[in-house]
Backbone bond lengths (Angstrom), bond angles and torsions (degrees), N, CA, C in turn:
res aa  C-N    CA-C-N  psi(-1)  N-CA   C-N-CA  omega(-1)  CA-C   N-CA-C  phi
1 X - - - 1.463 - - 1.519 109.28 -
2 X 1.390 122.05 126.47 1.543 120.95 151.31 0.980 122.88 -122.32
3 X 1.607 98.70 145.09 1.371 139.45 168.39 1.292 117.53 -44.97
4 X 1.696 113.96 165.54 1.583 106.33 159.91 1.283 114.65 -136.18
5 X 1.674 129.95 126.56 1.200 141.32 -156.68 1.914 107.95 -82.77
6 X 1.006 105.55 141.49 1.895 104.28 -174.49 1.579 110.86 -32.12
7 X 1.483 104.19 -22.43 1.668 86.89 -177.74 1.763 96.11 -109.42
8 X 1.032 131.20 30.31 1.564 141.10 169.10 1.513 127.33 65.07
9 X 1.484 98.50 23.19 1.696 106.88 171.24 1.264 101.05 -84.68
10 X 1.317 127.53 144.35 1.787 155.14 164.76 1.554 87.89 -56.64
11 X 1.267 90.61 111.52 2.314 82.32 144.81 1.174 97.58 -109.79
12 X 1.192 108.17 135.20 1.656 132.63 -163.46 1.561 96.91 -100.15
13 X 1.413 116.65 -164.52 1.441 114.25 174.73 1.175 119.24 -96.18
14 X 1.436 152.18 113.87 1.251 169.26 -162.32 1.598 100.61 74.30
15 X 1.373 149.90 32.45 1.403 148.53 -136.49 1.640 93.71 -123.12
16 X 1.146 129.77 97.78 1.549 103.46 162.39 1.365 139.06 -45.16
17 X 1.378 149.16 121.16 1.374 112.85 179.56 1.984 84.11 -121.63
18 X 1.359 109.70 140.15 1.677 119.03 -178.73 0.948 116.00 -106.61
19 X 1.646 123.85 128.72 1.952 100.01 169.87 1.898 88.16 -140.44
20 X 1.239 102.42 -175.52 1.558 100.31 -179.07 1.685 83.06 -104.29
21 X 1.837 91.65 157.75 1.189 125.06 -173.74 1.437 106.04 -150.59
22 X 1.664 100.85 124.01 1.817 119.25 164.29 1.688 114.77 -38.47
23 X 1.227 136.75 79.39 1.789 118.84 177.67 1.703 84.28 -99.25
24 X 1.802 100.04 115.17 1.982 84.13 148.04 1.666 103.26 74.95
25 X 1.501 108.21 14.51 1.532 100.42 171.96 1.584 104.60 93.40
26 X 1.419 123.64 -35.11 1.407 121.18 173.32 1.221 131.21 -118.23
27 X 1.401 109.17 133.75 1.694 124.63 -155.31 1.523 96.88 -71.31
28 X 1.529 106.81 131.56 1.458 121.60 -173.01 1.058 111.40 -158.72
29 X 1.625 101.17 134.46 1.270 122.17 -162.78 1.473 114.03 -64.78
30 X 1.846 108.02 116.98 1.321 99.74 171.52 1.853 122.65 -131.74
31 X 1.388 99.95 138.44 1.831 95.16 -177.91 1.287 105.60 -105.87
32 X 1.508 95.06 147.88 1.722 117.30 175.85 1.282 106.16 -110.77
33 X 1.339 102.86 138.41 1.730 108.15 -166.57 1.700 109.36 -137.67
34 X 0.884 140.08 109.30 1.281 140.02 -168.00 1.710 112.81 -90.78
35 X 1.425 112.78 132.49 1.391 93.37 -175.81 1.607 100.20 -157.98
36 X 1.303 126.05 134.67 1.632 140.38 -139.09 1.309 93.25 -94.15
37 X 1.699 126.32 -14.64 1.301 113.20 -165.59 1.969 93.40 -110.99
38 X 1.297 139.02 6.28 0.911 152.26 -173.65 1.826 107.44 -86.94
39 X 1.307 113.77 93.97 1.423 125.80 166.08 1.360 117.88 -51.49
40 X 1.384 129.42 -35.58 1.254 132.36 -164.25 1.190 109.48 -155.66
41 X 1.552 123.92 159.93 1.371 116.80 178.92 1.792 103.85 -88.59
42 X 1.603 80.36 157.68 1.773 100.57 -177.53 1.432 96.85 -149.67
43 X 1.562 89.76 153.04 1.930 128.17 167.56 1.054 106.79 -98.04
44 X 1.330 141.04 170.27 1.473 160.29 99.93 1.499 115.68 -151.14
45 X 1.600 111.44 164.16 0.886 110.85 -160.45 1.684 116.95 -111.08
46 X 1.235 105.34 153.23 1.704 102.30 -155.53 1.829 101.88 -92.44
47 X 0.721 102.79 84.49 2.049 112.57 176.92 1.577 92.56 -34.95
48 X 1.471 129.24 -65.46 1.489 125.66 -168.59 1.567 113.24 -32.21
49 X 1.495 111.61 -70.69 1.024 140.67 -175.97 1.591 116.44 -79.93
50 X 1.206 135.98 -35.58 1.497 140.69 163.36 1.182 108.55 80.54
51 X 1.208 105.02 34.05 1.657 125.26 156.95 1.367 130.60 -107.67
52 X 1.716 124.28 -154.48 1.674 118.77 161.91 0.937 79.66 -116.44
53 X 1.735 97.37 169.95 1.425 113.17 155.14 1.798 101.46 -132.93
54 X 0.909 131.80 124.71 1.630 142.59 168.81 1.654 124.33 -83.82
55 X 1.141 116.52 121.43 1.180 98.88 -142.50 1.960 84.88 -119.91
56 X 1.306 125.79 127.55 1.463 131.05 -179.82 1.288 111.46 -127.10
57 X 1.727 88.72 141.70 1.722 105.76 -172.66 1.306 101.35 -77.21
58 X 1.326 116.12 -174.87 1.852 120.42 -144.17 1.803 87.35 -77.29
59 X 1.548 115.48 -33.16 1.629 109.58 178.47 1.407 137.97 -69.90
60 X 1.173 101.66 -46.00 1.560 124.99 168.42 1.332 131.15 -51.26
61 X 1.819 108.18 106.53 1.679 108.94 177.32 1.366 112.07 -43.44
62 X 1.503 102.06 -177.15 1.333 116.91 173.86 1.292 104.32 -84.52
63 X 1.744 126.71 -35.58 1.268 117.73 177.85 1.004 112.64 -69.41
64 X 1.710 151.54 -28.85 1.245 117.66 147.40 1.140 139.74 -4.50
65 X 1.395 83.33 -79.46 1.724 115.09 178.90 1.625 106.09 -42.64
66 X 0.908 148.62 -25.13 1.548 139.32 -152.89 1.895 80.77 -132.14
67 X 0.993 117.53 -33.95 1.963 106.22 173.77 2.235 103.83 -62.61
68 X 1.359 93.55 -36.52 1.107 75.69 -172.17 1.926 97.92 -84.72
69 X 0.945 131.04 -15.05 1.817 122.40 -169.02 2.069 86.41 -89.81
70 X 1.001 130.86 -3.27 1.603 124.44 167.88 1.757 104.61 -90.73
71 X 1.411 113.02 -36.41 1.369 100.98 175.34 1.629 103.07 -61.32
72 X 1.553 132.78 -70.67 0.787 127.85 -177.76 1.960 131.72 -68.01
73 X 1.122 117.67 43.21 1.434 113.72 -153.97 1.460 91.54 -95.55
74 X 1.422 130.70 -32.33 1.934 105.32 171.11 0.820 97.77 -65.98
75 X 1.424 151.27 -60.90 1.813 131.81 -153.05 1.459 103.92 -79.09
76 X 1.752 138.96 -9.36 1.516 110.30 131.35 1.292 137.45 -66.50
77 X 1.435 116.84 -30.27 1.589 119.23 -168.99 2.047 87.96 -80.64
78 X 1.013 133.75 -20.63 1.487 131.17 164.19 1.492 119.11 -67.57
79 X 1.177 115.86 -14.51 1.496 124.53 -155.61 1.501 107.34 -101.56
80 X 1.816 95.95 -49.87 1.581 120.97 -169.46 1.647 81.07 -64.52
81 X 1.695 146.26 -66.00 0.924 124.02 -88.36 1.630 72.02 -126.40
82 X 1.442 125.77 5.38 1.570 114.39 157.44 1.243 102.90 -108.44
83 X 1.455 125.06 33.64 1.451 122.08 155.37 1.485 120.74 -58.04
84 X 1.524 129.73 144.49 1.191 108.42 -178.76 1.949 101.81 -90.88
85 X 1.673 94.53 168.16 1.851 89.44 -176.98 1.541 119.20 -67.45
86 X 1.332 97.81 132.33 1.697 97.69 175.91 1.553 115.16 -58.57
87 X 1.572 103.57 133.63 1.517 119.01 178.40 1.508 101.31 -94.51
88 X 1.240 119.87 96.46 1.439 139.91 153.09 1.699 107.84 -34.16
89 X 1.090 108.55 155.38 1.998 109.43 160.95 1.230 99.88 -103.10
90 X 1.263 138.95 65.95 1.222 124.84 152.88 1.884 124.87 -103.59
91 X 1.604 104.03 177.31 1.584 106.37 -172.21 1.436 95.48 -46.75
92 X 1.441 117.56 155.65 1.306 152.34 -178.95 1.548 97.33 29.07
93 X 1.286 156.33 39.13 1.341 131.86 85.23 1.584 136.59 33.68
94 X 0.894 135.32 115.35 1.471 127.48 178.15 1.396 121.19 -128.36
95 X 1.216 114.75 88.80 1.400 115.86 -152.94 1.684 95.18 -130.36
96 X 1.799 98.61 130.83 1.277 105.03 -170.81 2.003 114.19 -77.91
97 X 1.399 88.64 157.73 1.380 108.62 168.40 1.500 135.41 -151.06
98 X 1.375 108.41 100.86 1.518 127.50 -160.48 1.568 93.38 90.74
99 X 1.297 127.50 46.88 1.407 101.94 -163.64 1.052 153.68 120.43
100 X 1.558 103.49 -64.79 1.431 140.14 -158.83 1.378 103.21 -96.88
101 X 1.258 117.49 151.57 2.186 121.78 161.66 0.907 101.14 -103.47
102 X 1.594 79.74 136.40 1.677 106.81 177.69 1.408 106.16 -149.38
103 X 1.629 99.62 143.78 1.353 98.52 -158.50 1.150 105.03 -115.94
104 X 1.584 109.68 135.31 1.706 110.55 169.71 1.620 130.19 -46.84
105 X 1.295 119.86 124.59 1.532 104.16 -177.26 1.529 92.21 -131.31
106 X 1.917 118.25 149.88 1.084 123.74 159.39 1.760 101.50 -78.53
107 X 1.646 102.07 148.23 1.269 96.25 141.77 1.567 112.24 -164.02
108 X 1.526 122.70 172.66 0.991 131.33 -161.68 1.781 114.42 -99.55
109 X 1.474 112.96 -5.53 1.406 117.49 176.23 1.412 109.91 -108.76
110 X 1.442 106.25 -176.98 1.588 95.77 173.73 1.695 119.11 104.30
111 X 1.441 121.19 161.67 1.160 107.00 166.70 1.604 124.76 -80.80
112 X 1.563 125.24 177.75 1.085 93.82 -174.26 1.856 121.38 -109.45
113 X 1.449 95.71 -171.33 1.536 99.63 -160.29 1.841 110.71 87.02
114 X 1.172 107.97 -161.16 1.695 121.25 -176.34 1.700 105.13 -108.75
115 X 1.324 85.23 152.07 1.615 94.56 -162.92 2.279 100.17 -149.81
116 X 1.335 98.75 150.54 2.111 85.94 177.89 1.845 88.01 -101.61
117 X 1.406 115.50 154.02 1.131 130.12 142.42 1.853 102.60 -133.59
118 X 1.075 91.64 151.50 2.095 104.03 148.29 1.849 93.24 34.38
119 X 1.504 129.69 42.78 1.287 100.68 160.79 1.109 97.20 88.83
120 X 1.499 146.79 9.40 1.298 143.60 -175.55 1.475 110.32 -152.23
121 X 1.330 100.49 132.07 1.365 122.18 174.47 1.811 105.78 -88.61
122 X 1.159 103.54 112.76 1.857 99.31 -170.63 1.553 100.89 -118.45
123 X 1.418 116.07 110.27 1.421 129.58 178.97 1.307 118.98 -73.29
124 X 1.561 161.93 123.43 1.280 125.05 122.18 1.423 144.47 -94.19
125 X 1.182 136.12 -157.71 1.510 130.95 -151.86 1.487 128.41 67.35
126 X 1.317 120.16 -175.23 1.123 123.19 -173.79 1.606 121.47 -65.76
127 X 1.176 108.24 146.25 1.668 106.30 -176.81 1.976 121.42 -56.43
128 X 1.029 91.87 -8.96 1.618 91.29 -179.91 1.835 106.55 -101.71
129 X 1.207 122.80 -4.93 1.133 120.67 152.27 1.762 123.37 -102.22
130 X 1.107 141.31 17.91 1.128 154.12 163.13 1.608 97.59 -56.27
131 X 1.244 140.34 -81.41 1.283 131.14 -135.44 1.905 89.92 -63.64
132 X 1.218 99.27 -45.94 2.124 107.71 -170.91 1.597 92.80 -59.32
133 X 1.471 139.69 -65.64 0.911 117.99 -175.56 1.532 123.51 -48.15
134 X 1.261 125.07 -67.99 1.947 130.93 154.30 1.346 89.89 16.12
135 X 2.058 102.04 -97.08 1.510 122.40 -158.72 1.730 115.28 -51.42
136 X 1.744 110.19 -21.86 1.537 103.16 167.28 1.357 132.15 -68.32
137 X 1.392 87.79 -15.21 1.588 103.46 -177.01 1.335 116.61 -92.86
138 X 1.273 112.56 -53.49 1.501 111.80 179.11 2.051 104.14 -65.18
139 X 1.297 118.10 -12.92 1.420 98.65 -176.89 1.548 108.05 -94.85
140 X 0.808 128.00 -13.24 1.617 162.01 174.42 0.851 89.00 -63.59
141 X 1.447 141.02 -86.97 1.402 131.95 179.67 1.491 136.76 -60.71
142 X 1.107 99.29 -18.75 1.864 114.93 159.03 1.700 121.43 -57.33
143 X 1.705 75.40 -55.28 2.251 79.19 168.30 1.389 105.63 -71.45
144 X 0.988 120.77 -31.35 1.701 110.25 174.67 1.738 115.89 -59.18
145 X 1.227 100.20 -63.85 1.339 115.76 173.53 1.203 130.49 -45.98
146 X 1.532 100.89 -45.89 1.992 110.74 -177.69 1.497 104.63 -98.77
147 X 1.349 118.27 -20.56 1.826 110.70 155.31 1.405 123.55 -58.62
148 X 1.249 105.35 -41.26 1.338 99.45 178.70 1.623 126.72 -59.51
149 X 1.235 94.19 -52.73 1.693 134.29 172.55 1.868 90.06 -43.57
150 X 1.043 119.75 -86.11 1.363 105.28 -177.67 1.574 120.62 -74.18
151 X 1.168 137.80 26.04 1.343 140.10 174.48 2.099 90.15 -100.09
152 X 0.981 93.63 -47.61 1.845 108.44 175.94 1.401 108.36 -60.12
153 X 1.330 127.56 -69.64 1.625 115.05 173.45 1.410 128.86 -54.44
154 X 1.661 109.76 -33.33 1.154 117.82 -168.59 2.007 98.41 -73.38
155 X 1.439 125.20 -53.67 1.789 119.95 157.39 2.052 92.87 -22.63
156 X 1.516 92.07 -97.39 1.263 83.19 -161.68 1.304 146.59 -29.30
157 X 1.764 107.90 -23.21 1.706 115.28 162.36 1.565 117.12 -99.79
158 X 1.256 92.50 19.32 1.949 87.92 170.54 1.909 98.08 59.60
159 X 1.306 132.51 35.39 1.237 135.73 175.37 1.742 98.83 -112.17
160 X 1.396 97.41 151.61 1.716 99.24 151.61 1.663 98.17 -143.45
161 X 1.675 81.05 133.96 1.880 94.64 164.69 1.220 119.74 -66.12
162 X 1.521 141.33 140.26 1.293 146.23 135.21 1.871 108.39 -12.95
163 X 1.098 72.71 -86.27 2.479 86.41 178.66 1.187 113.98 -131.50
164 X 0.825 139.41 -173.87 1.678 144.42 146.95 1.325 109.44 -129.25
165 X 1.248 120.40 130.84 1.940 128.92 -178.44 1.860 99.30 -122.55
166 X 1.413 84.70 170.45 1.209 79.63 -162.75 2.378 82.05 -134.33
167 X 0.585 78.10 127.48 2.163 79.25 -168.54 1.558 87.50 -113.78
168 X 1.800 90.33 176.02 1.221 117.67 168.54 1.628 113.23 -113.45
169 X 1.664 120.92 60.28 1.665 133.82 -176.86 1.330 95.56 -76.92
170 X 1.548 110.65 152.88 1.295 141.47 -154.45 1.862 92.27 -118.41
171 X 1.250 86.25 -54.04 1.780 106.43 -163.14 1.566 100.00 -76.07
172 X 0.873 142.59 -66.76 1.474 150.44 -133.89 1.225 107.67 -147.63
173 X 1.613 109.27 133.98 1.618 115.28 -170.58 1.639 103.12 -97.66
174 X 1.030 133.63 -4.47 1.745 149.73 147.17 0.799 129.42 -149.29
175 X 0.871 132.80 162.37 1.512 132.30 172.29 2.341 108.10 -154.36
176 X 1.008 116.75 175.06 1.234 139.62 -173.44 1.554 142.95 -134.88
177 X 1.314 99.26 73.87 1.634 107.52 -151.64 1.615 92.21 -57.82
178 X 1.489 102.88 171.99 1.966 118.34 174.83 1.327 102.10 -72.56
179 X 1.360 130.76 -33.42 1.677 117.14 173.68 1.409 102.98 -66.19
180 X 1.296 137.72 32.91 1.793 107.71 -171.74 1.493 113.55 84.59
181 X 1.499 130.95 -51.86 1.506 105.91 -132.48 2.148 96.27 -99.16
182 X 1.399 81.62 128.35 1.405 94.45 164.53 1.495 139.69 -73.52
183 X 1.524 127.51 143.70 0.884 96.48 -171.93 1.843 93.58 -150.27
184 X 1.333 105.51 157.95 1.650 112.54 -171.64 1.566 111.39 -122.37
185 X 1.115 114.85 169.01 1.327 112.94 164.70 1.403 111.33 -125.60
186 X 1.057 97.93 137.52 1.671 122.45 -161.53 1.343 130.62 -43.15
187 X 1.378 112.93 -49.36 1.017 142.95 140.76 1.784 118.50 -7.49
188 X 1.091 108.19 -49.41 1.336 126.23 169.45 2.131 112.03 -31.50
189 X 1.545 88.29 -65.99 1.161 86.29 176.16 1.411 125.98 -47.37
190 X 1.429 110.05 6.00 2.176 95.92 176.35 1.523 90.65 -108.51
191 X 1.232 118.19 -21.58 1.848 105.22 166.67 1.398 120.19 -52.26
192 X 1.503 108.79 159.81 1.451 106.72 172.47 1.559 133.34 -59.78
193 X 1.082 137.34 173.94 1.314 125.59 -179.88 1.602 126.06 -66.69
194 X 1.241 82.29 -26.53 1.762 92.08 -179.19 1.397 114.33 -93.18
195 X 1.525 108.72 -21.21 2.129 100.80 150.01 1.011 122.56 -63.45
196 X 1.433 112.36 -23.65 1.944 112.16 175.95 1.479 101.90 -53.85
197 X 1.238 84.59 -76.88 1.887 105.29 -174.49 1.340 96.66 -29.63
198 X 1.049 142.12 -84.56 1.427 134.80 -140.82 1.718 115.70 -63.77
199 X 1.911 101.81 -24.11 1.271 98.61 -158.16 1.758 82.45 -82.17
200 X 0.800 124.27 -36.03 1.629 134.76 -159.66 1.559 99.45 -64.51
201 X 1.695 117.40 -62.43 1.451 123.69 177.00 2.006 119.52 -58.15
202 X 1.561 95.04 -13.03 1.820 111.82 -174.37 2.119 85.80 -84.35
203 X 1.470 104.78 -42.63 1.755 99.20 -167.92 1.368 112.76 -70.79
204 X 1.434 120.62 -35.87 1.188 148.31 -167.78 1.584 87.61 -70.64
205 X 0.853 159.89 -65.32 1.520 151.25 -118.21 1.545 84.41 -109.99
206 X 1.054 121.63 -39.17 2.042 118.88 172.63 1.354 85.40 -59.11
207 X 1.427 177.11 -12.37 1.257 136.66 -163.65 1.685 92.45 -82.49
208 X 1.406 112.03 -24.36 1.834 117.37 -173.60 1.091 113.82 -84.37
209 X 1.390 111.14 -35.04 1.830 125.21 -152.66 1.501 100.99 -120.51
210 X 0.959 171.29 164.69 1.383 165.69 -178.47 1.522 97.23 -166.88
211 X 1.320 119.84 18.19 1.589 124.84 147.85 1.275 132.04 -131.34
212 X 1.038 132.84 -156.72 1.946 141.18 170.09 1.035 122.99 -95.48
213 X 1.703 114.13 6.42 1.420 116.54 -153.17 1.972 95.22 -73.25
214 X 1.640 99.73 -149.59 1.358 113.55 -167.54 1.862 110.55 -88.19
215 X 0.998 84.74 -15.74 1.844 102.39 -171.57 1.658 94.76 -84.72
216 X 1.444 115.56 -47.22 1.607 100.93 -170.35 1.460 99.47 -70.01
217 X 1.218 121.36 -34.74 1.502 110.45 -155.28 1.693 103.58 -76.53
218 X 1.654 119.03 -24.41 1.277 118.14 -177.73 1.549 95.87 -62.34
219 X 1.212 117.51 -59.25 1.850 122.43 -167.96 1.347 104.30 -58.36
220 X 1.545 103.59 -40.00 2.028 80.63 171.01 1.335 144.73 -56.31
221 X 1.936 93.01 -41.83 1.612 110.02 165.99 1.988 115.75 -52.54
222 X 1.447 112.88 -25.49 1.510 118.52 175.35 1.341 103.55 -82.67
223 X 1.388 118.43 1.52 1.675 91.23 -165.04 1.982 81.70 -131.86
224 X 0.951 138.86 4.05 1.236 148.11 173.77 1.957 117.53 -159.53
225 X 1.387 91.95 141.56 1.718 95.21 179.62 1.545 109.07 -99.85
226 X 1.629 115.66 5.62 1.304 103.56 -135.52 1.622 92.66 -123.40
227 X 1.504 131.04 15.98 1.161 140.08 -172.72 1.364 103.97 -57.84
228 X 1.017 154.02 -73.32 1.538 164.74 -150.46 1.465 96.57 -77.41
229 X 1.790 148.91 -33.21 0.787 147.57 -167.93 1.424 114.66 -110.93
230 X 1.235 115.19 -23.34 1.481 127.76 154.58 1.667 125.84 -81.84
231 X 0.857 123.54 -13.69 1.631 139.91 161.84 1.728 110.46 -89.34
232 X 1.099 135.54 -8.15 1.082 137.74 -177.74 1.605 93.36 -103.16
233 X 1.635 126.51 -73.01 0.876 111.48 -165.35 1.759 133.88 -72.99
234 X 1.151 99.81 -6.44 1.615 119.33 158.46 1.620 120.52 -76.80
235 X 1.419 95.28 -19.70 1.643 95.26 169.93 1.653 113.12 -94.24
236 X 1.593 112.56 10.18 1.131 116.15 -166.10 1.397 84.51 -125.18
237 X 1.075 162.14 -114.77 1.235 160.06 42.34 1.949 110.57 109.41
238 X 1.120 101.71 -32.54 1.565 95.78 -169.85 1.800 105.51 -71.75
239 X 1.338 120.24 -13.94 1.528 120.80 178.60 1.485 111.12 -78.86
240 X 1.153 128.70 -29.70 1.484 139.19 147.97 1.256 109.01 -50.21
241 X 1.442 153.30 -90.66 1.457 138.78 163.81 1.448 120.50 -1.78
242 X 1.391 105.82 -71.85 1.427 105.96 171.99 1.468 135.68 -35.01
243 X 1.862 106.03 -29.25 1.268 129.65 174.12 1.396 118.90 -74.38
244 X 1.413 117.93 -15.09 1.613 124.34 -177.92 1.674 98.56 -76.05
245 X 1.559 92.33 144.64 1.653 114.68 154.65 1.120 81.72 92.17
């Protein structure tokens, strides 16, 4: 069933619909998201985008939804405002990969689209396609990178994946559907190498385990060393990622 929002768009089921909203005197971006498996209404806030998103069960108005983001509006305007700054793709940019900075450069030679040399991301074409080229590149190399990465763990556990995708998730840096197919978020690729690994060897061990129990976590430690050091720095650091592109 959908609803209709004050300015008369349907939020459908899983559908974003966005409008700006007053929190605290300042207009901030907020999405309504409708979703059939949602018991109760919920907030949180979207690091990608540096907004909320409110999320309502198939019954629940939108004014709910915004009664309950007014009860809570200091612990959003607290939340938004330890966001880290969004990293744009623009010229000279320095946006990591594996890690590392690397800085956006235009240039006029070369093949075309975006390409890495030496620490540098080197674009060509016109300036209003730069940021789309960037993100083709760095996700391009993620499916390269995190295919491989799980084509390698999955040998070593006698598993085979369905597919591996590579998305643009907000929520979750992999995950492991019941058909097999894995999937990452892209983003990944500006983490270090050893956050790959872990998130990839943490997805990989769901093709066996499809819980948290004691068995997945043993196969994870075989299929990654880097659990305790990769969970720390994603709990430090992974809200910055979210901020790229």
């Amino acid at each position: 069933m959908a609803r209709k929002t004050a300015k008369g768009a349907a939020v459908k089921s899983n559908e974003l619909i966005t409008e700006m909203v007053p929190v605290q005197g300042a207009l901030t971006q907020v999405a309504f998201r409708r979703s059939g498996r949602a018991a109760k209404i919920s907030l949180r806030i979207d690091p990608a985008q540096g907004g909320i998103v409110i999320t309502l069960p198939p019954r629940a108005s939108r004014r709910a939804g915004l009664a309950l983001l007014q009860t809570h509006e200091a612990w959003v305007v607290e939340k938004l405002a330890a966001l880290p700054r969004a990293l744009p793709f623009v010229p000279g940019a320095v946006v990591p990969v594996h890690g590392l900075p690397h800085i956006i450069r235009p240039t006029a030679t070369g093949r075309g689209g975006a390409w890495i040399e030496e620490h540098e991301i080197l674009v060509t074409g016109e300036p209003e396609f730069l940021s789309r080229r960037v993100s083709d590149c760095l996700r391009r190399l993620a499916r390269q990178q995190l295919t491989a990465m799980a084509a390698e763990k999955a040998k070593q556990a006698e598993l085979t994946p369905k597919c591996v995708r590579v998305k643009d998730t907000r929520s979750r840096w992999g995950s492991c559907a019941p058909d097999g197919t894995l999937a990452f978020c892209w983003r990944l690729i500006c983490a270090p190498e050893f956050v790959q690994d872990y998130v990839v060897g943490h997805e990989v061990a769901h093709l066996r385990h499809m819980n948290h129990g004691r068995q997945f976590w043993a196969l994870t430690e075989t299929l990654t060393a880097h659990r305790v050091a990769a969970s720390a720095w994603l709990g430090t650091h992974g809200p910055a990622l979210l901020r790229i592109g």
